[in-house]
C-alpha positions in Angstrom: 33.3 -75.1 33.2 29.6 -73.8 32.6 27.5 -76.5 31.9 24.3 -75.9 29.7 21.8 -78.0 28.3 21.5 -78.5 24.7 19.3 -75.9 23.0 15.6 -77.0 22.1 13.3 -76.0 19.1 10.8 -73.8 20.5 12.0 -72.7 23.4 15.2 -70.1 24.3 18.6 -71.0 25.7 21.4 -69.1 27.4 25.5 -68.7 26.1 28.0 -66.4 25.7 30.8 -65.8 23.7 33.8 -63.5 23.8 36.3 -61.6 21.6 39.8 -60.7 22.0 38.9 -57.3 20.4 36.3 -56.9 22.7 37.1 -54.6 25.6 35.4 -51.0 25.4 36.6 -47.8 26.5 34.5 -46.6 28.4 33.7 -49.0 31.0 36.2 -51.9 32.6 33.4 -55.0 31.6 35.3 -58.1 30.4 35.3 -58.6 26.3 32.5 -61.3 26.4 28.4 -61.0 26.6 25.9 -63.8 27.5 23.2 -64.3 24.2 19.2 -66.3 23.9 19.2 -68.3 21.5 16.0 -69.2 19.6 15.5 -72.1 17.5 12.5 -72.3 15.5 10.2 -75.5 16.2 10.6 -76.6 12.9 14.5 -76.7 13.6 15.3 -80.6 12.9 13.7 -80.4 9.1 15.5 -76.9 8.1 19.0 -77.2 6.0 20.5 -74.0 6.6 18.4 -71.9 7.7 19.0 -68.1 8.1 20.0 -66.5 10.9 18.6 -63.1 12.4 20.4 -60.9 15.1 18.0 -58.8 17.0 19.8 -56.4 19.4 17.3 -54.7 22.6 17.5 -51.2 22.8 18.5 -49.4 26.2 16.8 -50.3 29.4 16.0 -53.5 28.0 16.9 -57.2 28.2 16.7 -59.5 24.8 13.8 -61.6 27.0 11.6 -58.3 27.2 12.9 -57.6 23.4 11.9 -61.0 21.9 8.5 -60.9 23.9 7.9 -57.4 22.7 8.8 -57.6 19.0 7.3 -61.3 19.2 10.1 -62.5 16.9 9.9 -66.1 18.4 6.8 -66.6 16.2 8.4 -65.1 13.7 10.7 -67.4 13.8 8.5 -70.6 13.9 6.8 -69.3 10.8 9.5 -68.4 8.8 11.8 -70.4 9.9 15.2 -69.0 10.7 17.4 -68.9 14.1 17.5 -66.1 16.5 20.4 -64.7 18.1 19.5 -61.5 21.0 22.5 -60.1 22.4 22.4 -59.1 26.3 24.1 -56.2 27.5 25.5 -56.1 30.6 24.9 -53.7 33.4 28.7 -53.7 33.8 29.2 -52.0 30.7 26.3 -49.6 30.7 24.1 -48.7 34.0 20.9 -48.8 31.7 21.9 -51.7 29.8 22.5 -49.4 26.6 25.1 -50.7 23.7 28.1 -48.4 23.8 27.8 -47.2 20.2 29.6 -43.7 20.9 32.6 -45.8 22.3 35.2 -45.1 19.9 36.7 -49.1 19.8 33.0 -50.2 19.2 32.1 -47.0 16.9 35.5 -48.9 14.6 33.9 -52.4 14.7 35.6 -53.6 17.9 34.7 -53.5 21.1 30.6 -54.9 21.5 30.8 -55.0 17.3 33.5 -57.3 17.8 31.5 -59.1 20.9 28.3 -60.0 18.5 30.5 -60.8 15.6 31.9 -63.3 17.8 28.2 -65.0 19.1 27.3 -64.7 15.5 30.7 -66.8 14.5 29.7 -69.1 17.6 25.9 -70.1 16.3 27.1 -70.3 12.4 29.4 -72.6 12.8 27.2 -74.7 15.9 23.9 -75.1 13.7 25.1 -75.0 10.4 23.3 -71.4 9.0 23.3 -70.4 5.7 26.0 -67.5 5.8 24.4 -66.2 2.3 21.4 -65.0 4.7 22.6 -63.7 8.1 21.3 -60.4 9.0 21.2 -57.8 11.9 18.3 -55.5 13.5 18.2 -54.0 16.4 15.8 -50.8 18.5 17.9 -47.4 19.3 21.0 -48.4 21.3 20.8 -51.6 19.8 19.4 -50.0 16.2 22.8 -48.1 15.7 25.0 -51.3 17.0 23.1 -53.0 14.3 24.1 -50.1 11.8 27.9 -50.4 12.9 27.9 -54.1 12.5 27.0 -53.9 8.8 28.7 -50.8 7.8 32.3 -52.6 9.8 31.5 -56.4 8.6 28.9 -55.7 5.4 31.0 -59.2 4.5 28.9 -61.1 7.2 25.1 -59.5 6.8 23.0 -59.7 4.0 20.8 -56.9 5.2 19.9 -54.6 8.6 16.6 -53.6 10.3 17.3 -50.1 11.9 14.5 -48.6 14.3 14.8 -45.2 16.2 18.7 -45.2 15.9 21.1 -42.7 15.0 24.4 -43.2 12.8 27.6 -44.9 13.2 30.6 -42.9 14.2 28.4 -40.0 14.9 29.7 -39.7 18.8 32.6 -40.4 21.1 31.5 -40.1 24.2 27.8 -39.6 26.2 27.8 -36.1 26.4 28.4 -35.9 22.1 25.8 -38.2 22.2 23.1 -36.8 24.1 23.7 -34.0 21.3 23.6 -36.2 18.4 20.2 -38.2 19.7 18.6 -34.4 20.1 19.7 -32.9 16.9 21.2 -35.1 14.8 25.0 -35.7 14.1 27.2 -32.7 14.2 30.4 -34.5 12.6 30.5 -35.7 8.7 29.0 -39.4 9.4 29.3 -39.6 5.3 32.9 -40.2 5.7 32.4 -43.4 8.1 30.8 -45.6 5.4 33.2 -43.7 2.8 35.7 -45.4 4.9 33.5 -48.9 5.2 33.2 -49.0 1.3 36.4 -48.6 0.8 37.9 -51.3 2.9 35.3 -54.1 1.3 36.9 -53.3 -2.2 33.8 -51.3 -3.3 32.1 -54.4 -3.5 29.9 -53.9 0.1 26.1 -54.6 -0.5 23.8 -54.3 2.6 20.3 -52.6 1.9 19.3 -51.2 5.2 16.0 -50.7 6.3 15.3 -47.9 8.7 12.1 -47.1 10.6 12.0 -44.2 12.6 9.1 -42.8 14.4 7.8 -38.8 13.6 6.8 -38.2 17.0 10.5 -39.4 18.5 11.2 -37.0 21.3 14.1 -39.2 22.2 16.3 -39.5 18.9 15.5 -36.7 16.4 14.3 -38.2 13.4 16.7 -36.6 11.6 19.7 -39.5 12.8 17.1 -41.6 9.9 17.9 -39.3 6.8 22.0 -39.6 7.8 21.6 -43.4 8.4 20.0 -43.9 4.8 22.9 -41.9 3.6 25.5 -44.4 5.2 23.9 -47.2 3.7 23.3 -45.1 0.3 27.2 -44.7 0.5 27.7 -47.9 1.4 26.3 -49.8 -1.7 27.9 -47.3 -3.7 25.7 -44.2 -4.4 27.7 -41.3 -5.4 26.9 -37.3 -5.4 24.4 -37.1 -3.2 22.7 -33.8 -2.2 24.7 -32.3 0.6 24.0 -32.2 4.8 20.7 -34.1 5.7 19.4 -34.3 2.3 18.6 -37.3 -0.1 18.3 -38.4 -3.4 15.1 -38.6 -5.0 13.3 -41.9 -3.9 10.5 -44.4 -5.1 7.3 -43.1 -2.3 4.5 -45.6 -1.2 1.9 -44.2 1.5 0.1 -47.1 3.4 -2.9 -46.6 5.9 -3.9 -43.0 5.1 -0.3 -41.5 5.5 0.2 -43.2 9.0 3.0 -44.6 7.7 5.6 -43.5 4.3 8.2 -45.7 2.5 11.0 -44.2 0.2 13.2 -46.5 -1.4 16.4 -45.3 -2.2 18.4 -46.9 -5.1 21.9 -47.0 -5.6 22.3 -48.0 -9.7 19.5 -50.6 -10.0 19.8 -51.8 -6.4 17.7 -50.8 -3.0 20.7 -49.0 -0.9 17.8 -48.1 1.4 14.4 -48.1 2.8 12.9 -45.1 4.8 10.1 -45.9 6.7 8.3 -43.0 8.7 5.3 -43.7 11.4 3.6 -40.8 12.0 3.0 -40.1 15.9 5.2 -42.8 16.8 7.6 -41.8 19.5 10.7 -43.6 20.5 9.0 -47.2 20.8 9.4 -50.4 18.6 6.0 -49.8 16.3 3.3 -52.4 15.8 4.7 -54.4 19.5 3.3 -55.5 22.5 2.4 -52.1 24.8 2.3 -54.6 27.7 6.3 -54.0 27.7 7.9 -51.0 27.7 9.3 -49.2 24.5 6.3 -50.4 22.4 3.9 -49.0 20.5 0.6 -51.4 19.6 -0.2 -50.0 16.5 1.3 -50.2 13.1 2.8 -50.9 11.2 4.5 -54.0 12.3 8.1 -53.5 12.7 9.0 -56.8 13.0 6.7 -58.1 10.1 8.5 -55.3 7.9 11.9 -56.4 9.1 11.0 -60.0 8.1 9.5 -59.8 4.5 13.2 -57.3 3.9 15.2 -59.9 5.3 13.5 -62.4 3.2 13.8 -60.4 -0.3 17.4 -60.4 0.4 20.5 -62.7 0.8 24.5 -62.4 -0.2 
């Protein structure tokens, strides 16, 4: 057996966990993926403290991804654990989450993986299951999207950046499609289907950042995502294809960046967020690693004060 040393406050540790739902089609990698763990300095004095998933996008590790989004200070501020997924180069050559696999697209597969390392850190440092939540950048942003649309039970909210929708592909080629021009099949239908299964009773509000400039994923994939999680929390006749409802508007900065809130009954379903001239890169990180885009605004700051304003 694999011997590790206790996690410390402060500093990052290595584990992994598995699931027997776990294998994916589309690549022969065993049902398990190693995790960092981050507990915050202030660790020993926190009762239940929340827990944040934060999933790197492709081409990525979650050391690069933590350094990047600097979510360890984050952490140490706020106060709340950090769980970062690794992919593994045996499931995808560029270390990309398998979101158009159709086991992980239905909440198996590498949904089934991270549900697992989420079930593995709950019950190991007692977290407050009212506040769990999920984030994640492009790859990682729409694994992050499947998790709370297939197990809106477990998160209390999601952070979505540069992403495209669940369900929206089955296999790379579709895929490369939907990134370039948006889904082609009626993603509507997937959280439909997730709503349904939770009893009509799911409530995730989903907030979803997508850059203007994004030559890599069409920001269009943001306008279907906010429909999901509009659908989701149970917002009915919306305007048909790409289209949303009306929406609360703020402009920040001079218009470099917009936020529509989108209700469903008295409840935020979804936030919009649009960076102008931001291209597929995490906004407001640290340019010295790749996939991140100095100026603002903060992603991870935003992801933060959403998570905070919301728990089960």
């Amino acid at each position: 057996m694999l011997r590790r040393a206790a996690p410390a406050p402060g500093r990052f540790s290595v584990s992994r966990a598995s699931s027997l739902h776990g294998f994916i089609g589309l690549a022969p990698a065993p049902p398990w993926r190693e995790y960092l763990l981050y507990l915050p300095r202030n660790f020993a004095s926190l009762e239940h403290p929340p827990l944040v998933v934060w999933i790197h996008g492709c081409r990525q590790d979650p050391e690069a991804f933590a350094a990047g989004t600097r979510i360890a200070r984050f952490a140490d501020q706020r106060g709340f654990v950090v769980l970062l997924p690794r992919q593994s180069r045996m499931a995808n050559a560029e270390r990309c989450w398998n979101w158009f696999d159709r086991r992980t697209a239905a909440g198996a597969g590498e949904a089934a993986i991270v549900e697992a390392q989420v079930a593995e850190v709950v019950d190991k440092f007692g977290i407050d299951v009212r506040r769990i939540y999920v984030a994640g950048l492009s790859s990682g942003g729409t694994l992050a999207a499947t998790l709370a649309l297939r197990a809106p039970q477990l998160f209390a909210a999601a952070a979505i950046h540069s992403a495209v929708p669940c369900g929206s592909a089955s296999d790379a080629a579709d895929a490369a499609r939907v990134m370039a021009a948006g889904p082609l099949r009626p993603v509507d239908q997937v959280a439909a289907e997730a709503r349904a299964k939770a009893g009509g009773k799911a409530r995730v509000p989903a907030l979803i950042i997508h850059g203007a400039a994004d030559r890599t994923v069409a920001p269009v994939n943001a306008l279907f995502i906010a429909r999901q999680f509009l659908i989701l929390n149970g917002a009915e006749n919306l305007p048909p294809g790409a289209a949303l409802p009306p929406a609360h508007v703020r402009a920040f900065d001079s218009r470099v960046h917009i936020e529509n809130d989108f209700y469903a009954g008295r409840r935020l379903a979804a936030r919009l967020v649009t960076v102008a001239e931001l291209g597929h890169s995490w906004s407001g990180g640290d340019a010295a690693h790749p996939f991140f885009d100095a100026r603002g605004p903060d992603a991870t700051a935003l992801a933060c004060e959403f998570f905070a304003a919301h728990r089960k």
